[in-house]
C-alpha positions in Angstrom: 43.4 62.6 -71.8 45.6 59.5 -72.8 48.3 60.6 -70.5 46.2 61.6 -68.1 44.5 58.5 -67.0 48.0 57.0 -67.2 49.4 59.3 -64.7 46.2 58.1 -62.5 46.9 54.6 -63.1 50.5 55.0 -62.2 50.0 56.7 -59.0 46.8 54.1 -58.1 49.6 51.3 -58.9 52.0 52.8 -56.8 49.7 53.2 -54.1 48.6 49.6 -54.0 52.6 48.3 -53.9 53.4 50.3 -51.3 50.3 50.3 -49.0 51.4 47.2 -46.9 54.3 49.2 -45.8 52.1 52.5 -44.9 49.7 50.0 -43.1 52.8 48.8 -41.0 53.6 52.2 -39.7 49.8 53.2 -39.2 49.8 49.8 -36.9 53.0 51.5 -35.1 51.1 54.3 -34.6 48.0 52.9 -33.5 50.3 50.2 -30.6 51.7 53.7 -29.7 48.5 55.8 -29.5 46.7 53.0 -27.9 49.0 52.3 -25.4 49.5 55.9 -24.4 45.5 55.6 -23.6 45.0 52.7 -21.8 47.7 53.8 -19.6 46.2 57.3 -19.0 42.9 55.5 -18.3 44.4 52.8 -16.1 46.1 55.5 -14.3 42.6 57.3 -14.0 41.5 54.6 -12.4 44.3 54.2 -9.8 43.7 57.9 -9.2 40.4 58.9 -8.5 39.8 62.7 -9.6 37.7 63.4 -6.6 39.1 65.4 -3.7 39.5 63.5 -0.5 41.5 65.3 2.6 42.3 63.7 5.9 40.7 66.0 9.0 42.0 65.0 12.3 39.2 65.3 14.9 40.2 65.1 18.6 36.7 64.8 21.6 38.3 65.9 24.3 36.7 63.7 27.6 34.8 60.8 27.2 31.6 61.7 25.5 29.5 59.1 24.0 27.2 61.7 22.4 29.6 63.7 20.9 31.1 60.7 19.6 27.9 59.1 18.3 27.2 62.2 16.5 30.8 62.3 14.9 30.2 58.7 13.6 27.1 60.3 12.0 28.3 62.8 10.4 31.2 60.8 9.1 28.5 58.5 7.1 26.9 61.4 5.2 27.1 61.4 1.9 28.2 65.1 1.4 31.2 64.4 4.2 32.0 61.3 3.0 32.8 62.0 -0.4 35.3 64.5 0.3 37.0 63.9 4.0 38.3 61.5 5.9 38.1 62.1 9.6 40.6 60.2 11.6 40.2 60.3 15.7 43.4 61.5 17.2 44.9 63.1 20.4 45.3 66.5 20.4 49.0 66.5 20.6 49.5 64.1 18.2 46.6 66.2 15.6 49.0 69.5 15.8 51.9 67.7 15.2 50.7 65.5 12.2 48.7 69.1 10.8 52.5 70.6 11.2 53.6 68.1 8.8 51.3 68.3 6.2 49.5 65.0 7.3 46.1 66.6 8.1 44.5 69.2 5.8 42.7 70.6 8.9 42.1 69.4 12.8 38.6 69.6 14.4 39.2 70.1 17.9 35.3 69.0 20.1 34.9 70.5 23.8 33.4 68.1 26.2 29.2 68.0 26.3 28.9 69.7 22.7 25.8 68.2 21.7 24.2 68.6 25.4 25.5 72.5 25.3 24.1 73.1 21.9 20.6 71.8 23.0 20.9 73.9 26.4 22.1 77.1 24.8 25.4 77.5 26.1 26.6 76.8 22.4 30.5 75.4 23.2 32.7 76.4 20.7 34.3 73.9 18.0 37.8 75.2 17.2 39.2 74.3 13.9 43.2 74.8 13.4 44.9 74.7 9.8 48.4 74.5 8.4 49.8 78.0 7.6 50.3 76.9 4.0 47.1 75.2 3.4 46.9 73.6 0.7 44.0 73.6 -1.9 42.0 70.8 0.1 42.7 72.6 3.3 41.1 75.5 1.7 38.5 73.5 0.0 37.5 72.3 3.8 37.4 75.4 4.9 35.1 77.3 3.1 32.7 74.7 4.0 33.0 74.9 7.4 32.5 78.4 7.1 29.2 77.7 5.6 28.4 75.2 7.9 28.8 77.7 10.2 26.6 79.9 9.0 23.5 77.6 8.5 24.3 77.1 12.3 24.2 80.8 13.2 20.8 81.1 10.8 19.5 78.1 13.0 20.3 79.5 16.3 19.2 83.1 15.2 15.6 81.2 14.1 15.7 79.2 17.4 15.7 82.5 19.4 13.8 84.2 17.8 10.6 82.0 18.0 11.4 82.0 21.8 11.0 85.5 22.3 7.9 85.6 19.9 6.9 82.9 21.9 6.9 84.9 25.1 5.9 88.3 23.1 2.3 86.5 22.8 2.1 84.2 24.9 2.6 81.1 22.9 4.9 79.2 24.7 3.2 76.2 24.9 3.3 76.2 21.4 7.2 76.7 21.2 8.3 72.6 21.3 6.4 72.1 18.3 7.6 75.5 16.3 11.7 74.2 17.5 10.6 71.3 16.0 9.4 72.6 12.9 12.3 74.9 13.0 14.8 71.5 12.7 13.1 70.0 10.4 13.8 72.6 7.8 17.1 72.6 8.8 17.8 69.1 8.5 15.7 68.4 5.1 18.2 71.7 4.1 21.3 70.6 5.0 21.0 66.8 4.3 18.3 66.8 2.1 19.0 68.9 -1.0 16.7 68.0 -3.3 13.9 69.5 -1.2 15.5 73.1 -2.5 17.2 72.1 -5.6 16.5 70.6 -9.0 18.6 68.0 -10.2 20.4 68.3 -14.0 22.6 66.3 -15.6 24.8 68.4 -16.8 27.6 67.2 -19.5 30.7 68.6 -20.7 31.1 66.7 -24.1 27.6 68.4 -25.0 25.3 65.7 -26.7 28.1 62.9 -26.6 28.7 60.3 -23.8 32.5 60.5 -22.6 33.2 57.6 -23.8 31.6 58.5 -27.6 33.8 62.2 -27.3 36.8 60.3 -26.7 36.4 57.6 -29.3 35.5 60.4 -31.7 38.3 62.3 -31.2 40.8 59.3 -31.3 39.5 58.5 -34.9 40.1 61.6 -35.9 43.6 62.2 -34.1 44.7 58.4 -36.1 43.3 59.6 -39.7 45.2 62.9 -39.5 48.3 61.1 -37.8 48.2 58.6 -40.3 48.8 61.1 -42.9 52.6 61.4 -41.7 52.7 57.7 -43.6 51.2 58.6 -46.3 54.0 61.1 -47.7 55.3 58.7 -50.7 51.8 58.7 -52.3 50.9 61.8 -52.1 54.5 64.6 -52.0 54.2 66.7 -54.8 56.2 65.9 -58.0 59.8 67.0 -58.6 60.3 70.1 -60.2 61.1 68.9 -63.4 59.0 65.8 -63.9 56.1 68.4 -63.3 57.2 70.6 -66.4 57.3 67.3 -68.2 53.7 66.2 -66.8 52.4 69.4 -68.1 53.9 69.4 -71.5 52.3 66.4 -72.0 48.7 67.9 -71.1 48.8 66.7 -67.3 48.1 70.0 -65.5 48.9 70.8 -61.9 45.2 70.7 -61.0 45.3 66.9 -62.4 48.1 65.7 -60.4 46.9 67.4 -57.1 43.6 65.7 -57.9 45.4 62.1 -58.4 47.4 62.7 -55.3 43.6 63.5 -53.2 42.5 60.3 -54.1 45.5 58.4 -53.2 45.8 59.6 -50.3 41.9 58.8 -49.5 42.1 55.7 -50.7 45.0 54.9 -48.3 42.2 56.3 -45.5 39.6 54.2 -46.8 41.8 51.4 -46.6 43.3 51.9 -43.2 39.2 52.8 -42.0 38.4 49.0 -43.9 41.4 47.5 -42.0 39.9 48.9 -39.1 36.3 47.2 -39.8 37.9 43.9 -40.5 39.4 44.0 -37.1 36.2 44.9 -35.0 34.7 41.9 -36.7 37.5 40.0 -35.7 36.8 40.9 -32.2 33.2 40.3 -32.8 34.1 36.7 -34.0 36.6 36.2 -31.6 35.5 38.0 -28.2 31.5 38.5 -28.9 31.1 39.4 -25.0 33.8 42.1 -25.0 32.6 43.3 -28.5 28.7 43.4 -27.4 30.1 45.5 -23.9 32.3 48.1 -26.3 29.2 48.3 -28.6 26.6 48.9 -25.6 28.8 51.9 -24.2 29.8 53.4 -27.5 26.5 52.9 -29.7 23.6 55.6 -28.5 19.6 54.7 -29.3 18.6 56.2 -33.0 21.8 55.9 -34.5 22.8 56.0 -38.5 21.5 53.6 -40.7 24.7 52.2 -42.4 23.9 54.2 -45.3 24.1 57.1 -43.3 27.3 56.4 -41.4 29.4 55.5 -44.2 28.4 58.6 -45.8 29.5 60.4 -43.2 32.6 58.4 -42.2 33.6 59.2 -46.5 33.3 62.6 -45.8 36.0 62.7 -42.6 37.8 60.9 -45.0 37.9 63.5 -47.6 38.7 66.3 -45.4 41.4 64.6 -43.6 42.4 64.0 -47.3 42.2 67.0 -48.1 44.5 68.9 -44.9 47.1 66.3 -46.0 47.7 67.6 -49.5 47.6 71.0 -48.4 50.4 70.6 -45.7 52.7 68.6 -48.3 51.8 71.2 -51.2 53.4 73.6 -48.3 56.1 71.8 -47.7 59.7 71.3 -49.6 60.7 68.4 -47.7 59.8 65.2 -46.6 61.3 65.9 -42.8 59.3 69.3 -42.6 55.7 67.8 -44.3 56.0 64.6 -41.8 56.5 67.2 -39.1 53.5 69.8 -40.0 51.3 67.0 -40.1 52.1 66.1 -36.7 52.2 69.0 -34.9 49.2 70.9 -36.9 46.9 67.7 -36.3 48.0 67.6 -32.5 47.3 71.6 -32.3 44.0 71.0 -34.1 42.5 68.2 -32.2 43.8 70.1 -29.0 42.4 73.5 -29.6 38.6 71.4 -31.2 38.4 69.9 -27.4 40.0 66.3 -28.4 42.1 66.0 -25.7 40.1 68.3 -22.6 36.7 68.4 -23.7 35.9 72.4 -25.0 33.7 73.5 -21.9 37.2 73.3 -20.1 38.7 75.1 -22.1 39.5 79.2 -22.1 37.2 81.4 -24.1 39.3 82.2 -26.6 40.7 78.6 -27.0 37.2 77.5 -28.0 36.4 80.1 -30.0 39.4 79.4 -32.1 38.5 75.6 -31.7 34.9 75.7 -33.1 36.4 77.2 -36.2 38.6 74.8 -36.9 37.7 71.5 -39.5 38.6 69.2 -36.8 36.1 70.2 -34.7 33.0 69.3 -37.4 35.3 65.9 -38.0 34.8 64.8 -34.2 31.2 65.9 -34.6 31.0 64.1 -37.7 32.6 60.7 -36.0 30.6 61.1 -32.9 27.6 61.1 -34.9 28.5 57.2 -36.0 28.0 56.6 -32.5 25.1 59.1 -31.0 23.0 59.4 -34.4 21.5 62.1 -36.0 20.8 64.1 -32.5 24.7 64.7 -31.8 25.3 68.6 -32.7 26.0 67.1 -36.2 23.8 69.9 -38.2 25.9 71.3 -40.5 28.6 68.8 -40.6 27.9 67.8 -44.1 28.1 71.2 -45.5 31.2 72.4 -43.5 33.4 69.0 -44.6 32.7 69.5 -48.4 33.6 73.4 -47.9 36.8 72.4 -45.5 37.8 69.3 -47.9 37.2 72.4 -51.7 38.7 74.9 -49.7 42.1 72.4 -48.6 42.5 71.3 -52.0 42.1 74.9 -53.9 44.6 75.5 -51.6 47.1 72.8 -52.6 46.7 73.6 -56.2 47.1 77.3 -55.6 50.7 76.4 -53.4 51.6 73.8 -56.2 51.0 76.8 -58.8 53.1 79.0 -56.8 55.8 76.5 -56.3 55.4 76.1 -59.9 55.8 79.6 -61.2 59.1 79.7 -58.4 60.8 77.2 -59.9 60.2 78.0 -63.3 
C-alpha cells in the first residue's frame, strides 16, 4: 500500500509542476477554437441564410393599376422575404436573365388587373434561364402554385355565375363574388386562418445558442486531452514490470493516471469559472446579456450542476485514457484524440444540429458518449427539462466501461511485451 500511495503522490506532483504548461496549450486551443467561431458567426451574419432572388418584372404600357398592384405585392411579407423585383425593360430583362442576373423575368400585358376583373383573363408570361439555378427553381414552383389558387378562384367565380343564372339568383351574385374573394384573400395572405402556428426547433429542448455552447464545452474538454499526454501516457515497459513487482498493479496506475487527467479537467473547467467572473467583475453588462441568452428559467441549483459538470468530466476522462492505453506513441495518441473527438462531436450533432443530419448518421450519433455529454452540458444551461434523463446513468456506464477498457489494453500491452 506504501508504494502505492507513493506512486499516486508522484504522479499528483508531477501533474501540479507541469499544469501551467498544459494550461498554456489549452489557452492556444481555446484563441484557436474561439476565433474559428466568431468568424463563422460573423460571417453568418454578413450572409444571411435566407434565399433572396432578383425577378425582373417588365409592365408593358403605361398602366397605373398594374403598377399599383405590383408595388403591392412587392410589400407582402411572403414576396418580400424571398424576391426582389426590379422594374426593367423587356430588352434589357432577357438580356440580364441571359446572364445569370435575374433568377426569372415577369413579363405584365397592358390592362391586367382591368382584364382579370372583366373576364378576358390576359396572360402573365414568365421566362427563366435554361440552367436555372436553385432560386430560379425555388421561384418557380411558386408561381406554379400561385397559379393554381388563381385557376381555383376563377373556376369558383364561374361557377357561382352559372348557379346564379341556373336559379335565378343573380342579384345575389355581387355579394357571393364577394364572398368568394374574401376566402381567397384571407387564403393566400392570411395563413393563419387555415393553419396552426408551431414553433418548431431543431436543437430539440435547447435554444441554439445553449446547443452550441454545449457542444463547444464538450469539443474543448475532449480537445484538451491532446495536452494532457505527459500526465496521463501509460508507463514504459519496463518501469511497469518494476511498478508491479513492488505491489503497484496495472489497475492502480490506470487509476492514478484517471484522476490526473481529471484533475487537469477540473482545473482547466475552474480556470474557466475564474474567467467568467472576471468578465462579471469587469464587463457586468456583457456578462448579464451572455447569461440572459444562455441561462433558461428552472435551471440547476449549483449542487446540481456541478454534479453534473464532474460527471462530463469523468467521462471525458475516461475516453482519454482509453485512446492513450491504445496507443504506442505520443504522435499517434495526440492524433486519435483529435480526430476521434472531432468524429464524435460531429456524428452526436455538435457541429449541424442531429435533425439535419442522415438517418443513419444520427442513429450512430445517439449512441455515442458525446452525445449524453452535450445533453449533460446543456442541461447547466436549460435545467432539468433538457432531454437530460438518463444522462447520469449513461456517463458513469461510458466513463466504467472507458476505463475497463484501458486496463484491459494496458494488460494486453502488458502480456505483449512481456
Amino acid at each position: 500500500m506504501k508504494y502505492r500511495m507513493r506512486y499516486l503522490y508522484a504522479e499528483l506532483k508531477k501533474t501540479v509542476r507541469i499544469f501551467p504548461l498544459m494550461l498554456f496549450s489549452a489557452m492556444i486551443l481555446v484563441l484557436l477554437t474561439g476565433g474559428a467561431a466568431f468568424g463563422a458567426a460573423r460571417r453568418m451574419e454578413r450572409e444571411p441564410l435566407a434565399v433572396s432572388v432578383d425577378i425582373g418584372v417588365v409592365v408593358r404600357g403605361d398602366d397605373r393599376i398594374t403598377r399599383l398592384a405590383l408595388v403591392y405585392v412587392e410589400n407582402m411579407e411572403s414576396a418580400a422575404k424571398l424576391c426582389r423585383f426590379v422594374q426593367v425593360s423587356e430588352e434589357d430583362g432577357r438580356h440580364m436573365l441571359a446572364e445569370g442576373k435575374l433568377a426569372a423575368l415577369v413579363v405584365l400585358p397592358e390592362e391586367l388587373v382591368e382584364g382579370i376583373m372583366d373576364g378576358r383573363n390576359p396572360s402573365v408570361d414568365v421566362l427563366f434561364p435554361r440552367d436555372a439555378r436553385l432560386e430560379a427553381m425555388l421561384f418557380r414552383e411558386l408561381a406554379e402554385a400561385g397559379e393554381g389558387l388563381l385557376r381555383v378562384a376563377q373556376a369558383q367565380i364561374y361557377g357561382a355565375g352559372d348557379t346564379a343564372v341556373q336559379y335565378g339568383l343573380t342579384d345575389e351574385l355581387s355579394v357571393m363574388e364577394a364572398e368568394i374573394d374574401s376566402f381567397n384573400l384571407a387564403f393566400a395572405l392570411d395563413r393563419l386562418v387555415l393553419y396552426d402556428e408551431e414553433r418548431v426547433s431543431a436543437t430539440g429542448r435547447l435554444s441554439v445558442a445553449q446547443h452550441y455552447a454545449a457542444s463547444g464545452i464538450v469539443l474543448f474538454l475532449l480537445l484538451s486531452g491532446m495536452a494532457a499526454y505527459s500526465v496521463m501516457q501509460p508507463e514504459p515497459a519496463a518501469f511497469r514490470r518494476q511498478l508491479m513487482r513492488a505491489g503497484v498493479g496495472g489497475l492502480w496506475q490506470n487509476l492514478c493516471r484517471w484522476l490526473c487527467g481529471f484533475l487537469y479537467l477540473l482545473c482547466l473547467a475552474g480556470v474557466l469559472c475564474v474567467v467568467w467572473w472576471g468578465i462579471r467583475l469587469c464587463a457586468p453588462e456583457a456578462a448579464m446579456r451572455l447569461q440572459e441568452i444562455l441561462m433558461s428559467a428552472g435551471r440547476r441549483g449549483i449542487g446540481g450542476r456541478i454534479g453534473m459538470l464532474l460527471l462530463v468530466l469523468a467521462a471525458a476522462a475516461s475516453f482519454h485514457c482509453m485512446i492513450y492505453s491504445a496507443s504506442g506513441s505520443r504522435t499517434s495518441g495526440i492524433l486519435l484524440v483529435f480526430l476521434l473527438s472531432i468524429a464524435a462531436v460531429y456524428l452526436s450533432g455538435g457541429f449541424v444540429p442531429p435533425a439535419f443530419l442522415p438517418g443513419a448518421v444520427r442513429t450512430v450519433g445517439e449512441a455515442l458518449p458525446v452525445s449524453w455529454m452535450i445533453r449533460a452540458c446543456g442541461s447547466l444551461f436549460a435545467g432539468y427539462g433538457a432531454g437530460t434523463e438518463g444522462c447520469t446513468a449513461w456517463l458513469c456506464l461510458y466513463a466504467v466501461v472507458f476505463e475497463s477498457a484501458a486496463c484491459g489494453l494496458e494488460r494486453l500491452r502488458s502480456r505483449h511485451s512481456g
